[in-house]
C-alpha positions as a Markdown table, in Angstrom:
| # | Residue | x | y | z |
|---|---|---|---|---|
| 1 | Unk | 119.0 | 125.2 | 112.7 |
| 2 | Unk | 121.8 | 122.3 | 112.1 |
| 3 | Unk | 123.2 | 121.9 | 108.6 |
| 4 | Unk | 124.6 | 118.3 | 108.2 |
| 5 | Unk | 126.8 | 118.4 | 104.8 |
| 6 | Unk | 126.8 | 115.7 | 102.2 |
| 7 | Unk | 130.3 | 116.4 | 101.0 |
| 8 | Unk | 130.0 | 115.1 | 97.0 |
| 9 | Unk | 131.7 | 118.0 | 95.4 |
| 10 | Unk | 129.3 | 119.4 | 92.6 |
| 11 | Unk | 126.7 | 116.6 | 94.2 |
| 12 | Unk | 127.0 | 118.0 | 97.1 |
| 13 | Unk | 124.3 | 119.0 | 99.4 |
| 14 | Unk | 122.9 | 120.2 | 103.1 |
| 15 | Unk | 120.5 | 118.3 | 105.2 |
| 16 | Unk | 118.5 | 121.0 | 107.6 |
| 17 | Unk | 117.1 | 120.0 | 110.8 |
| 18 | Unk | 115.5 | 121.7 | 112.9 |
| 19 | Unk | 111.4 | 122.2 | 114.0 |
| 20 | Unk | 109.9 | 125.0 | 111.4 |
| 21 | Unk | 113.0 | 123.7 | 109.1 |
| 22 | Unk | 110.4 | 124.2 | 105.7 |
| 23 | Unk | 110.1 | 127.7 | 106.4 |
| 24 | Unk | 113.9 | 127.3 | 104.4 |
| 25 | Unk | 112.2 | 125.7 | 101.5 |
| 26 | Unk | 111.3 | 129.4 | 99.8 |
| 27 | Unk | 115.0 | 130.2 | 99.6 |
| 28 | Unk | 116.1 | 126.5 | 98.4 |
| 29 | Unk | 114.0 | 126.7 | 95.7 |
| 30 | Unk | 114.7 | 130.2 | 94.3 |
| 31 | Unk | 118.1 | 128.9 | 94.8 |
| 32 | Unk | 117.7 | 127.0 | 91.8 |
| 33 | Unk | 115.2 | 129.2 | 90.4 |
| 34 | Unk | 113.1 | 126.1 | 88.4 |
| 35 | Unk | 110.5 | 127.5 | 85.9 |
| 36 | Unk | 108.1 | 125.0 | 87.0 |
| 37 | Unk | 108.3 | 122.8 | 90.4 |
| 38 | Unk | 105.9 | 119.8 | 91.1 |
| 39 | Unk | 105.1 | 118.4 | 94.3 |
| 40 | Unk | 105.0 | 114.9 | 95.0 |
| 41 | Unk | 102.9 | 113.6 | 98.0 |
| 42 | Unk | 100.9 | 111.7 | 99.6 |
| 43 | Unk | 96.6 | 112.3 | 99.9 |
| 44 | Unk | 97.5 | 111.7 | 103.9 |
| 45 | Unk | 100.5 | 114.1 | 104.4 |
| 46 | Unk | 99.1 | 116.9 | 101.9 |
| 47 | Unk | 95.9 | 116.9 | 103.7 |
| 48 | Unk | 97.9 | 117.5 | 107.4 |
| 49 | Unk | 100.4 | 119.2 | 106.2 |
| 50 | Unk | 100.5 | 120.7 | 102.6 |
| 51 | Unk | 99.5 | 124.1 | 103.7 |
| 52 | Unk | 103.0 | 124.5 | 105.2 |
| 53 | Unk | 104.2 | 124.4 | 101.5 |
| 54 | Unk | 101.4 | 126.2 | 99.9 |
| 55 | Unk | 102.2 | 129.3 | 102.4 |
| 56 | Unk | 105.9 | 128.9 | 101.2 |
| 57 | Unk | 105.2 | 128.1 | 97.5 |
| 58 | Unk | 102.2 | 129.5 | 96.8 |
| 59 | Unk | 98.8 | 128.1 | 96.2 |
| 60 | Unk | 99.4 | 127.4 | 92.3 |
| 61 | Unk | 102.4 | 124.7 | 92.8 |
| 62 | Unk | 101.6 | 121.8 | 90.7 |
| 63 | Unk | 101.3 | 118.7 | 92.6 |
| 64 | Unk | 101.0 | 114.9 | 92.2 |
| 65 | Unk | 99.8 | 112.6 | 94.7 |
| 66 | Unk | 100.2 | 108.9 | 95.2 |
| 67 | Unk | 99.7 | 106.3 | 98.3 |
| 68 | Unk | 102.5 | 106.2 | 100.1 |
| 69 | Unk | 101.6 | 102.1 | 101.0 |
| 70 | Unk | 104.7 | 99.9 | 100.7 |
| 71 | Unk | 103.3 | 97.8 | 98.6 |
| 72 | Unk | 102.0 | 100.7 | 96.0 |
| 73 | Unk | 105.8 | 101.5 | 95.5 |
| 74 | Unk | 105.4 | 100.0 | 91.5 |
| 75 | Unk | 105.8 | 100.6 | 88.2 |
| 76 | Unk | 102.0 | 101.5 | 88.0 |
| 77 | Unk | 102.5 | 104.4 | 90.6 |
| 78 | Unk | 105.6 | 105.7 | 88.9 |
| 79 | Unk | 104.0 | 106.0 | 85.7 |
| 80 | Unk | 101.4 | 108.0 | 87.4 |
| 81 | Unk | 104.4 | 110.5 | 88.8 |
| 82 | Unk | 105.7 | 110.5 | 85.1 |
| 83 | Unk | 102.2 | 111.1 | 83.9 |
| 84 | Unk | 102.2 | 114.3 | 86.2 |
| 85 | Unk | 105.2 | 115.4 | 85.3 |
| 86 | Unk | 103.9 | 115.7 | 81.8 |
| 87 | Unk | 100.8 | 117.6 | 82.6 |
| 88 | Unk | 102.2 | 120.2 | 84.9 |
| 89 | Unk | 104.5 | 121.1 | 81.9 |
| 90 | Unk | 107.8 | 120.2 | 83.7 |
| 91 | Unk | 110.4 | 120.6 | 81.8 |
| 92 | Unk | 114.1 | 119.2 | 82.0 |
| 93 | Unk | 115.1 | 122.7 | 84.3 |
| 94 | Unk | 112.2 | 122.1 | 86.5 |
| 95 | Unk | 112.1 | 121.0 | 90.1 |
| 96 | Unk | 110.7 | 118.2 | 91.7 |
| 97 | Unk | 109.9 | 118.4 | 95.6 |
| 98 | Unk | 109.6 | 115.3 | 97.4 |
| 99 | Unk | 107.2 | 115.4 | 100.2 |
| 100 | Unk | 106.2 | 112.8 | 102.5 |
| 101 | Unk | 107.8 | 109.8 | 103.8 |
| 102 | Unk | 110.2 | 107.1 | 102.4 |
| 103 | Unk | 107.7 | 105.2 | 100.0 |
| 104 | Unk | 107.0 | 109.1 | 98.4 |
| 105 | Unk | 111.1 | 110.0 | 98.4 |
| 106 | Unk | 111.8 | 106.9 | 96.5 |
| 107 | Unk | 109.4 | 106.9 | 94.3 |
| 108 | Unk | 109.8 | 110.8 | 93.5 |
| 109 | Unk | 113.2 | 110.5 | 93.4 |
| 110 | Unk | 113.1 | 107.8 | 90.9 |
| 111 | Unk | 110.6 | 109.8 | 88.8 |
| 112 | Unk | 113.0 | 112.9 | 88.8 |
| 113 | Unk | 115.7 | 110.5 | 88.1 |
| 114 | Unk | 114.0 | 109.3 | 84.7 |
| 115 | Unk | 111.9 | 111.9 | 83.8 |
| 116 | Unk | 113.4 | 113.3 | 80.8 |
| 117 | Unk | 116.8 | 111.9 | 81.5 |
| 118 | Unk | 116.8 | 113.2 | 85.1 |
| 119 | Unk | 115.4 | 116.4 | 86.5 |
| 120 | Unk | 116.6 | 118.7 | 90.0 |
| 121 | Unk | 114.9 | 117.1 | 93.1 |
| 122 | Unk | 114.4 | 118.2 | 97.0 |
| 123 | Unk | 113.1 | 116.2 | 99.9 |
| 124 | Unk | 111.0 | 117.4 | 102.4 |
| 125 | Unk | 110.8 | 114.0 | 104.7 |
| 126 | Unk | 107.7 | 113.8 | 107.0 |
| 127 | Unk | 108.5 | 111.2 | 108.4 |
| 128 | Unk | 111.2 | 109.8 | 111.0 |
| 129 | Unk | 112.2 | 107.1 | 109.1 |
| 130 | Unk | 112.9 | 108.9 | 105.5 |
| 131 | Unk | 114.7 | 111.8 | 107.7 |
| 132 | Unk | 117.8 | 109.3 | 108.8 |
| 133 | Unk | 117.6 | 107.3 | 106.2 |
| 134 | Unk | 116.1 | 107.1 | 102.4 |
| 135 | Unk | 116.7 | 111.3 | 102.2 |
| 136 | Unk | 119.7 | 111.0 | 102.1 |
| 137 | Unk | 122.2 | 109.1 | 99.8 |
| 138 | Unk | 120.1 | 109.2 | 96.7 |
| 139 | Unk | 119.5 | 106.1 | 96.2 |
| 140 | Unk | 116.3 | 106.1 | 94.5 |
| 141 | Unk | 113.8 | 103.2 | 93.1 |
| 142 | Unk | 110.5 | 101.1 | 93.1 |
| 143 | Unk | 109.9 | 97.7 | 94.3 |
| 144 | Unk | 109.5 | 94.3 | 92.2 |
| 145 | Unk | 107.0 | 92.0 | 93.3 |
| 146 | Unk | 109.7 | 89.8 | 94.6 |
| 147 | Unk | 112.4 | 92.0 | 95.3 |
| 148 | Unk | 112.4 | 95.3 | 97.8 |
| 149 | Unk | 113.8 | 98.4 | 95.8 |
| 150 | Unk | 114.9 | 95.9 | 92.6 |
| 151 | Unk | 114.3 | 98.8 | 90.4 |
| 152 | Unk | 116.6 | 101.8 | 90.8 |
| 153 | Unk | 119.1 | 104.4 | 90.4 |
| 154 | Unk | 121.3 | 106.9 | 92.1 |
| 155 | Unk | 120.2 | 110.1 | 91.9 |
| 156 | Unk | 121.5 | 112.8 | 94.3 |
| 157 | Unk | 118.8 | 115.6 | 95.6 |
| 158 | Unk | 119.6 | 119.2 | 96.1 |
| 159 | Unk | 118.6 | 119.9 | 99.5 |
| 160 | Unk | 117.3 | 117.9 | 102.5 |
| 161 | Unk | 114.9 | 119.7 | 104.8 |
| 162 | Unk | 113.8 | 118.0 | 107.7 |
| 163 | Unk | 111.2 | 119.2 | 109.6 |
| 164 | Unk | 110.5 | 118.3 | 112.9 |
| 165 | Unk | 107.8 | 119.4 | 113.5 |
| 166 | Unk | 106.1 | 117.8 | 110.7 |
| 167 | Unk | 106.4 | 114.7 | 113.4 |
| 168 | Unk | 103.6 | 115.9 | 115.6 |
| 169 | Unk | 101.2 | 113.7 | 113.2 |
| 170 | Unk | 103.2 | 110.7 | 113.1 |
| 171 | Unk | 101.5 | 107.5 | 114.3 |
| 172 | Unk | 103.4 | 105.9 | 117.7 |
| 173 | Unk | 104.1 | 102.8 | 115.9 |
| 174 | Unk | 105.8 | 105.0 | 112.3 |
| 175 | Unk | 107.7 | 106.8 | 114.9 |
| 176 | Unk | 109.3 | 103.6 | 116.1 |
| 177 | Unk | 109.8 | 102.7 | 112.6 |
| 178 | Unk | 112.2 | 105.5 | 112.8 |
| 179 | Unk | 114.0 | 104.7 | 115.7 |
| 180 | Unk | 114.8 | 101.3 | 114.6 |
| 181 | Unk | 117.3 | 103.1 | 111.6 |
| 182 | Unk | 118.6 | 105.5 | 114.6 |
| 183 | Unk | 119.5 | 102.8 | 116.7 |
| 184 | Unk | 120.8 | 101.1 | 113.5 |
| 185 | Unk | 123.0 | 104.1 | 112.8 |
| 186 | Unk | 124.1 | 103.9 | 116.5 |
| 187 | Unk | 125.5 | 100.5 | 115.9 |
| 188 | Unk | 127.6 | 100.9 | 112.7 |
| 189 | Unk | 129.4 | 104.2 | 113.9 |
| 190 | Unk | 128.2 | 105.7 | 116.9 |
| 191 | Unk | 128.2 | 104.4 | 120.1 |
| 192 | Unk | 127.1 | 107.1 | 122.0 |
| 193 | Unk | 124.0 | 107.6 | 119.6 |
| 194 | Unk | 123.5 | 104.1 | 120.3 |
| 195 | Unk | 122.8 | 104.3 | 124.4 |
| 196 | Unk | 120.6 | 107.6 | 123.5 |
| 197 | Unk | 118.1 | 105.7 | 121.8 |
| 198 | Unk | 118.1 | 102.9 | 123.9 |
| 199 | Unk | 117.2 | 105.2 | 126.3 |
| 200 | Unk | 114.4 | 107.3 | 124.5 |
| 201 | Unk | 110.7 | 107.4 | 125.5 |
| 202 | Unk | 108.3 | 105.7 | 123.8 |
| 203 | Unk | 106.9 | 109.7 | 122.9 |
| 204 | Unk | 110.0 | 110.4 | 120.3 |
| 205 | Unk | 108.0 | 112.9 | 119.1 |
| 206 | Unk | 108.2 | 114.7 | 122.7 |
| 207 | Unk | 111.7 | 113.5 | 123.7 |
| 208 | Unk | 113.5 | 116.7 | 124.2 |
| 209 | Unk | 116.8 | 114.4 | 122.7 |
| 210 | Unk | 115.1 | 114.1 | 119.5 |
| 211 | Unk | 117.1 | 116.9 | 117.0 |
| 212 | Unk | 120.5 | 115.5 | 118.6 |
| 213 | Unk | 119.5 | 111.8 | 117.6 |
| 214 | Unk | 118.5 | 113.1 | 114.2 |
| 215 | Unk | 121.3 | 115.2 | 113.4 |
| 216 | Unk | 123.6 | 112.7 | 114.8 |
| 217 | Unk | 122.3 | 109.6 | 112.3 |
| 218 | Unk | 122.2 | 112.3 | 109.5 |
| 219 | Unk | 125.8 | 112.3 | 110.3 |
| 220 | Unk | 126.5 | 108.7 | 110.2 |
| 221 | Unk | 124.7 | 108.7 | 106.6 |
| 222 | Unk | 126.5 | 111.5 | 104.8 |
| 223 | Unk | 129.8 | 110.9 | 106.3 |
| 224 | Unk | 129.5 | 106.6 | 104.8 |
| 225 | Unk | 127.7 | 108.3 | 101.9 |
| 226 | Unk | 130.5 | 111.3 | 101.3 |
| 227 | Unk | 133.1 | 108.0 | 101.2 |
| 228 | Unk | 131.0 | 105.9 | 99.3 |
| 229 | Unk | 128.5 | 107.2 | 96.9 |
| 230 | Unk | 127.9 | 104.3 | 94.8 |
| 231 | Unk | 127.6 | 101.2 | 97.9 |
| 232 | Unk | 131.0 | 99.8 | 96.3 |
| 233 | Unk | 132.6 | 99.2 | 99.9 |
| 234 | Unk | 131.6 | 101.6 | 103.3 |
| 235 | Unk | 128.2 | 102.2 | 102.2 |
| 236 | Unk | 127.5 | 98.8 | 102.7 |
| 237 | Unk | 127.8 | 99.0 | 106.3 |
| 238 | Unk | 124.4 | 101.2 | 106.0 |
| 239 | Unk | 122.6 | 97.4 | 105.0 |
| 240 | Unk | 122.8 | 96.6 | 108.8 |
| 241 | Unk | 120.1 | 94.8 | 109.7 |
| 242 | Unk | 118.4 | 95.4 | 105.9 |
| 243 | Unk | 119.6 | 91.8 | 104.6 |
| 244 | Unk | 116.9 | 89.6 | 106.1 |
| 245 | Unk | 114.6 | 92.7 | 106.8 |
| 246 | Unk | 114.0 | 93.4 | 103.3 |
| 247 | Unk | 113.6 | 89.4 | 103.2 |
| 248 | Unk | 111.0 | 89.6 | 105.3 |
| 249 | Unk | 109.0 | 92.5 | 103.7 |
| 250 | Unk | 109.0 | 90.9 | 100.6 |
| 251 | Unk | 107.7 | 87.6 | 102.0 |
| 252 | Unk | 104.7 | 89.1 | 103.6 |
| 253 | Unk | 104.0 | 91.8 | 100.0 |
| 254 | Unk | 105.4 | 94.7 | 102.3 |
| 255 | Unk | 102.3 | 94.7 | 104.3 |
| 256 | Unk | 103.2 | 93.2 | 107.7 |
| 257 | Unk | 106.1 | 94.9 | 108.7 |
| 258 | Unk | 107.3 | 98.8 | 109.2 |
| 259 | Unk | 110.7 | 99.1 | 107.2 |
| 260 | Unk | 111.8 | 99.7 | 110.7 |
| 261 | Unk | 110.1 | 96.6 | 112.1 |
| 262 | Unk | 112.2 | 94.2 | 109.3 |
| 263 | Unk | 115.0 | 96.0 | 109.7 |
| 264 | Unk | 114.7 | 95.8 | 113.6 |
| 265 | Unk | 114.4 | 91.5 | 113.3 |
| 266 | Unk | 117.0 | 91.7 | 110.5 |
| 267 | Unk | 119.6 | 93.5 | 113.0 |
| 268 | Unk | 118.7 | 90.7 | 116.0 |
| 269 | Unk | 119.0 | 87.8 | 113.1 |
| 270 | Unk | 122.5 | 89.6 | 112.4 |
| 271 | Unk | 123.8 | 90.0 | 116.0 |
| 272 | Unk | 122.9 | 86.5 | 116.4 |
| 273 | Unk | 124.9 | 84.9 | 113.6 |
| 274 | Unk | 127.8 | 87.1 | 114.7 |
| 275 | Unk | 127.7 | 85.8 | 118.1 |
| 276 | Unk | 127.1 | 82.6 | 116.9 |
| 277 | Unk | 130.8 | 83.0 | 114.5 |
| 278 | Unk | 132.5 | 84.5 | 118.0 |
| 279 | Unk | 133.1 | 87.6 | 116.3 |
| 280 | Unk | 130.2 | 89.9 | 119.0 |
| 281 | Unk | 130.5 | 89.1 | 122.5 |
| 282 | Unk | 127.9 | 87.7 | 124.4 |
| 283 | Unk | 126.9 | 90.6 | 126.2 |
| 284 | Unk | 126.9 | 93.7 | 123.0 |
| 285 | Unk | 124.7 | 91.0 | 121.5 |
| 286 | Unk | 122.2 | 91.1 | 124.6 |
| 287 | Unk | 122.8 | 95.1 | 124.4 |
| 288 | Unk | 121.3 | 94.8 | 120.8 |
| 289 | Unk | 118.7 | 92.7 | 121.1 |
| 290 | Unk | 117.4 | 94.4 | 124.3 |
| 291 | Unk | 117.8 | 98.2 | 122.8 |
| 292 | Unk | 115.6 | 96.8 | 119.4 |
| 293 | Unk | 113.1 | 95.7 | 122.0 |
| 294 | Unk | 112.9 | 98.4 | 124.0 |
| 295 | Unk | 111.6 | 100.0 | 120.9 |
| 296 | Unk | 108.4 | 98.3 | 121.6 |
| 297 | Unk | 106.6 | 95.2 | 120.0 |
| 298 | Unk | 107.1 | 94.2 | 116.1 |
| 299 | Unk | 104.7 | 92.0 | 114.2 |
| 300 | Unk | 105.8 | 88.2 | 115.0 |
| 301 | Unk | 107.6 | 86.3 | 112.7 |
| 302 | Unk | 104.9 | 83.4 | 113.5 |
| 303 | Unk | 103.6 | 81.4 | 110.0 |
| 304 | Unk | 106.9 | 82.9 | 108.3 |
| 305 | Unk | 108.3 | 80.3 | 106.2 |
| 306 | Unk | 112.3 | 79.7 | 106.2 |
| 307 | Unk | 113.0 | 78.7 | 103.3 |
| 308 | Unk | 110.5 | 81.5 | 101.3 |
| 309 | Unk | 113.0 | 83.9 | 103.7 |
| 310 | Unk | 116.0 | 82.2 | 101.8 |
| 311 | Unk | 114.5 | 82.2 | 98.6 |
| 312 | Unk | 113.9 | 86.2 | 99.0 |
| 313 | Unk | 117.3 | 86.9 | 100.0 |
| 314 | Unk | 118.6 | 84.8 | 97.1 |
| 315 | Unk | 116.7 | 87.6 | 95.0 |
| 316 | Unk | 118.1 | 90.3 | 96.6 |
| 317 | Unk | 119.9 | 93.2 | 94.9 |
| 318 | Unk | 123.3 | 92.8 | 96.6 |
| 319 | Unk | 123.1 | 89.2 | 96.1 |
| 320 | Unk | 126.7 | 87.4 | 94.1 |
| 321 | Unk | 126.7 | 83.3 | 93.2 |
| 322 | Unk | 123.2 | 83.2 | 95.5 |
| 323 | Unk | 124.5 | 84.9 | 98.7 |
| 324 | Unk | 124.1 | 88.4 | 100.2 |
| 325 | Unk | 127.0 | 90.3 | 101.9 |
| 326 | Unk | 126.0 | 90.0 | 105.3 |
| 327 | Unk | 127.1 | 93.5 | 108.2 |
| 328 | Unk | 127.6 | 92.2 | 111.3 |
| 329 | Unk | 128.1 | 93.8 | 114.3 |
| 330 | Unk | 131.7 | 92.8 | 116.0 |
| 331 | Unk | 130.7 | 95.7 | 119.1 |
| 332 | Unk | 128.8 | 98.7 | 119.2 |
| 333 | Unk | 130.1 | 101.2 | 116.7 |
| 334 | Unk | 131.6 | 98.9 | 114.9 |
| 335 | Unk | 130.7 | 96.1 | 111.9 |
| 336 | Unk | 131.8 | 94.3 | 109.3 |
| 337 | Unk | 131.1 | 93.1 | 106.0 |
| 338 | Unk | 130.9 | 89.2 | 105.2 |
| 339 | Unk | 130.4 | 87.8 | 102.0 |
| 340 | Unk | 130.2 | 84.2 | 103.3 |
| 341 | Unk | 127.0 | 83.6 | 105.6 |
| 342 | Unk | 126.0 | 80.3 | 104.7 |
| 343 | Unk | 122.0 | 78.9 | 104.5 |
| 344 | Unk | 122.9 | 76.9 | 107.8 |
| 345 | Unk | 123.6 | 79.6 | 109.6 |
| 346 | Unk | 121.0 | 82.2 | 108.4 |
| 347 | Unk | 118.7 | 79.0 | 109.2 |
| 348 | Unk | 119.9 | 79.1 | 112.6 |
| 349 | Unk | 119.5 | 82.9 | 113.2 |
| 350 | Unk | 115.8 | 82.3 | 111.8 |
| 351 | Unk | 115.6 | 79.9 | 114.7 |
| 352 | Unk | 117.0 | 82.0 | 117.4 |
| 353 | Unk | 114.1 | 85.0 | 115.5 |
| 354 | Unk | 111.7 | 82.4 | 116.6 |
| 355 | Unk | 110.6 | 82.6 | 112.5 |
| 356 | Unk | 107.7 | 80.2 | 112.8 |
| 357 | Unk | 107.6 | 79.5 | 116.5 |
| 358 | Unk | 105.6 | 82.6 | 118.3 |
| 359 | Unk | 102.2 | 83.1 | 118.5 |
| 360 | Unk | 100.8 | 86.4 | 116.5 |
| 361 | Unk | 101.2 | 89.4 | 118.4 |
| 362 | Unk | 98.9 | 92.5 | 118.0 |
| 363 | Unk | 100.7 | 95.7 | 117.1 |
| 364 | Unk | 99.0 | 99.2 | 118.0 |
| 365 | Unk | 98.8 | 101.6 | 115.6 |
C-alpha cells in the first residue's frame, strides 16, 4: 500500500492507495475512537459496495444516503445529511465517513463541516474522479443554482482511503471522468504523468499503470495543497481547466457534462487562449488537445450559448471586478495564473471549442 502525505501539521493527513485499501478503514477509525460514526452514501454505491464497510464496521453503523446526481448537490440534500446526523445521535466527537464519489464527499464533508460547528470526517472515494481530486484538499460545499460549489468551506478530513478496487463497478464513461483530472494533474506539475495517461487504455480500470497514475496525481494535490491550504496563490494552479468547465456545468444545470467532461473542454478552451497570447507553443497545445481526446468523446458543446457561458463565469467563486483568474498552460508541467483574460478572448476560445457549431454527439454510458 502507498501512503501519500498531506503535510498540514496538526491537519495533516495520509491518502492510502492501494486495491483492498478499506480493509485499513477498521484501524483509521479506532484511531480516533468516535462514540458514534455515520456513513454517508449513495443508494447506488451502498448497494455494490457497502458490505465492504459493514464487514469492517459492523452491521449497526448508522448511515445516511443521498443521490449522488450533480444537480442534487443542494441545500435540500444537505439538510437531509444534517437531519441524519441528528437521528443517529452524533455528537460533536463523532465521526463522519464519506463514501462514494465526489458529489457524496462534498456534500458529507460540508455536513461534518457545519454540523455542530464541525465534526471529524474520512473519505472513502469510489470513484476515480473524487480519488485525485475532491478527497483531498478539504474543500468542501454544495452547489447554487447558478454557481458550481458557491456554498462552502474548508474542512480538512482525517484519512483518505482509496480503494481501487472499489473501480471494478465504475461505468466506462465515470472512469474517463477521472482521467480527465489525471491528465489535468499531468499538465500543472508532472510531465511524465502527463504522457502516461495519454497513453492509457480506454479499460482504466484494467490498466496495470493505474496505482502509479493515482498515487502520482495524489501527489500533485497534496504537495500544491501542503503549500497552499486556503487557494490564496499555488492552489490555484489546481483550477486548470475548471474556469469555463464549471461554466459549462452550470449552464446545462449539471446534467450534461461529467466534471471531467467540463473540465476536459475547459483545459482545450485554456490551451487555446494561451496559444492564442504566444505564451504555449503550437505543438504542447496540439499535445493537449489530442491527449483530452484520446480520452474519448465528451457531450458537444452544440446549442451552448456564449454569452450564458460568460454570464456563468462572471458568477464564479474566484471571480474579482467580473473576471476569473484564468491557469494557462505555458508547456507541459508547467502553468500560470492570469488575472486578465478578457471576454474577447474567452469568446474566441469558445469559438475554437466549437461552442454552438457541432452537431450533438451521443456519449455511451
Amino acid at each position: 500500500m502507498t501512503e501519500v502525505a498531506v503535510d498540514l501539521g496538526a491537519r495533516g493527513y495520509a491518502v492510502h492507495v492501494s486495491p483492498g485499501a478499506v480493509e485499513t478503514l477498521p484501524a483509521v477509525v479506532a484511531a480516533l475512537a468516535p462514540p458514534r460514526a455515520v456513513v454517508v452514501s449513495s443508494p447506488t454505491v451502498w448497494g455494490l459496495h457497502g458490505g465492504a464497510v459493514e464487514a469492517a464496521l459492523g452491521r449497526n453503523v448508522a448511515r445516511v444516503l443521498v443521490s449522488d446526481a450533480e444537480s442534487r448537490k443542494s441545500r435540500r440534500t444537505l439538510d437531509r445529511i444534517h437531519d441524519g446526523f441528528v437521528d443517529a445521535g452524533l455528537g460533536r466527537d463523532g465521526l463522519v465517513i464519506a463514501f462514494g464519489g465526489g458529489v457524496v464527499g462534498d456534500m458529507a464533508g460540508f455536513a461534518a463541516a457545519t454540523y455542530m460547528r464541525g465534526v471529524d470526517w474520512i473519505v472513502v472515494p469510489t470513484t476515480l474522479l473524487s480519488m485525485v481530486d475532491s478527497s483531498i484538499g478539504g474543500k468542501v460545499g454544495i452547489n447554487h443554482p447558478r454557481a458550481k460549489n458557491l456554498i462552502g468551506a474548508f474542512h480538512q478530513p482525517r484519512a483518505v482511503i482509496a480503494d481501487l478496487s472499489l473501480l471494478s463497478t465504475l461505468p466506462r464513461r465515470e472512469a474517463r471522468s477521472g482521467a480527465y483530472e489525471i491528465l489535468k494533474c499531468g499538465v500543472i506539475a508532472d510531465p511524465a504523468l502527463f504522457a502516461a495517461i495519454a497513453r492509457a487504455p480506454a479499460a482504466l480500470a484494467s490498466w496495470p499503470g493505474l496505482e502509479a497514475a493515482v498515487t502520482a496525481a495524489c501527489r500533485v494535490k497534496a504537495r500544491i495543497v501542503a503549500t497552499d491550504e486556503r487557494e490564496g496563490g499555488l492552489r490555484r494552479n489546481l483550477n486548470f481547466g475548471h474556469t469555463i468547465g464549471h461554466a459549462l456545468e452550470t449552464v446545462t444545470a449539471y446534467r450534461r457534462f461529467t466534471h471531467g467532461e467540463a473540465v476536459g473542454w475547459g483545459m482545450i478552451g485554456a490551451a487555446s487562449i494561451a496559444h492564442a497570447r504566444g505564451v504555449l507553443p503550437d505543438g504542447a497545445r496540439a499535445e493537449i488537445a489530442a491527449a483530452v481526446d484520446a480520452l474519448g468523446r465528451r457531450p458537444s458543446l452544440a446549442r451552448l450559448d456564449d454569452d450564458q457561458i460568460l454570464a456563468a463565469l462572471a458568477r464564479d467563486k474566484k471571480a474579482r471586478a467580473g473576471r476569473v483568474p484564468f491557469i494557462l498552460p505555458t508547456r507541459i508541467g508547467e502553468v500560470i495564473v492570469d488575472p486578465d483574460v478578457s471576454t474577447a478572448e474567452i469568446r474566441d476560445a469558445l469559438r475554437v471549442m466549437g461552442v454552438g457549431t457541432r452537431p450533438e454527439v451521443a456519449i455511451a454510458p
